[in-house]
N, C-alpha and C positions, 0 to 999 in steps of 0.2 A: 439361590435360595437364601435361606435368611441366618444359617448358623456359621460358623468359623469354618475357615478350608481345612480340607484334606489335609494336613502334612504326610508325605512318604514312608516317615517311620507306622504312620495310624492305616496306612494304605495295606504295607507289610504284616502290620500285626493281623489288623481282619481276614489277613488271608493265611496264617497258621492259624489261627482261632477257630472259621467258623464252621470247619468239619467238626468241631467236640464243644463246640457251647452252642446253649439257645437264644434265641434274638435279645433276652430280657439279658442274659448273662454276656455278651457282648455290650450290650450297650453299657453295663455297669463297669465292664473290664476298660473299654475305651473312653468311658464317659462322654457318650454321644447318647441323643434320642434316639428312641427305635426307628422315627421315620426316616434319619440320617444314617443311620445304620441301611436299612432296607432298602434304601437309594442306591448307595455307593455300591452295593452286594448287585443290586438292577443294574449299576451300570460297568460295572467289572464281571456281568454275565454269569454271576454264579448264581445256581438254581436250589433251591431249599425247598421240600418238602415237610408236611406232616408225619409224625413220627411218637407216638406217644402224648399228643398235646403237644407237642413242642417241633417246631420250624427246625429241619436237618438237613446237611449236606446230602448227594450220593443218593437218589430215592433208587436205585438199580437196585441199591446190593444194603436194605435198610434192613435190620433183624427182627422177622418178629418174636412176639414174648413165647410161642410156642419153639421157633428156634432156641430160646437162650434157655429156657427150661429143660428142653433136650440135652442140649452142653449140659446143664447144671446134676442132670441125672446120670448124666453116661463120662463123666469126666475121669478116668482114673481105671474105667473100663475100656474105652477106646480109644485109640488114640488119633491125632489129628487126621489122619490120611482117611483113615474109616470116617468120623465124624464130617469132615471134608465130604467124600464121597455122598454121601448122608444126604445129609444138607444142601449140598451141590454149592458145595466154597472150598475155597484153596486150604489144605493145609494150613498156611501163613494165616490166614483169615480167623481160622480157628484158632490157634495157638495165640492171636493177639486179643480176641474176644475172652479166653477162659482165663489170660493173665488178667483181664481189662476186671472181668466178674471175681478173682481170687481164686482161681482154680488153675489144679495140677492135670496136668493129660498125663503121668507119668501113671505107668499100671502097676497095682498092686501085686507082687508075685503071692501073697498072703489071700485068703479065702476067706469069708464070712467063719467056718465053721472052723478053718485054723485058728482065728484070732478067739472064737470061742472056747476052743479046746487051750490052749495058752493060758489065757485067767483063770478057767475052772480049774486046770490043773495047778497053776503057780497060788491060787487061791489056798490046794487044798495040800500047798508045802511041798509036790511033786518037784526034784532037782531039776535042775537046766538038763544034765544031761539025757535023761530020761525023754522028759517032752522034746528035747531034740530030733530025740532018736523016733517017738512015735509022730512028730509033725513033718521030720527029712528035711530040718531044719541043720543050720550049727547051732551050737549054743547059744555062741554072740548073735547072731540072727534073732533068735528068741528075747535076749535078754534087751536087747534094743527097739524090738517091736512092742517088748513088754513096758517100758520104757517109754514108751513113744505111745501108746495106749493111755498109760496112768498122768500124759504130761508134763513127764520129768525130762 
């Protein structure tokens, strides 16, 4: 063909690369045209699928927006193993997807209507230990969640 060879390091890098970027973003990362790009990929037999507008590794196991919405609703309620089961993906799978999106799978032991009763009370000068005692909190509990509420 008509552009500069391969070098082994450009070999290397295309093949950490092209599971997480798209044809346009590989070629700007190696500075190669996309048909040079799309060649080497043809001839190193790695297969790319459509995936949001965008050419992706993996077409088995690609996410859809209904997937990632799920994680993004149920993150903090279940945890990987259930969401896993769910979904029908590994644990691992899940846990690398909610880090990937900014999400904790870690569960809240606090309730909607605890963290409501927390502010309305601390709002209306109720002591720590009091709302402790009506949440079956400690108080550090309290004072930390109260804390971690106001983002202090």
């Amino acid at each position: 063909m008509g552009g500069p060879r391969w070098t082994q390091q450009e070999v290397r890098e295309l093949k950490m690369i092209y599971r997480y970027k798209t044809l346009e973003e590989m070629s700007a990362f190696l500075n190669r045209p996309l048909p040079s790009i799309k060649s080497k990929l043809k001839e190193l037999d790695i297969k790319l699928v459509v995936e949001r507008g965008h050419l992706r590794h993996n077409p088995h196991n690609a996410w859809s927006e209904k997937d990632l919405n799920f994680i993004k609703k149920n993150a903090g309620q279940l945890d990987s193993i259930e969401l896993g089961r769910l979904l029908n993906r590994t644990p691992k799978a899940i846990k690398h997807k909610a880090a990937f999106l900014g999400l904790s799978l870690k569960k809240s032991s606090w309730t909607e209507e605890q963290m409501d009763i927390l502010l309305a009370r601390r709002s209306k000068g109720v002591c720590w230990a009091d709302i402790s005692v009506e949440l079956g909190k400690t108080v550090r509990a309290c004072q930390r969640k109260h804390d971690y509420l106001h983002g202090k």
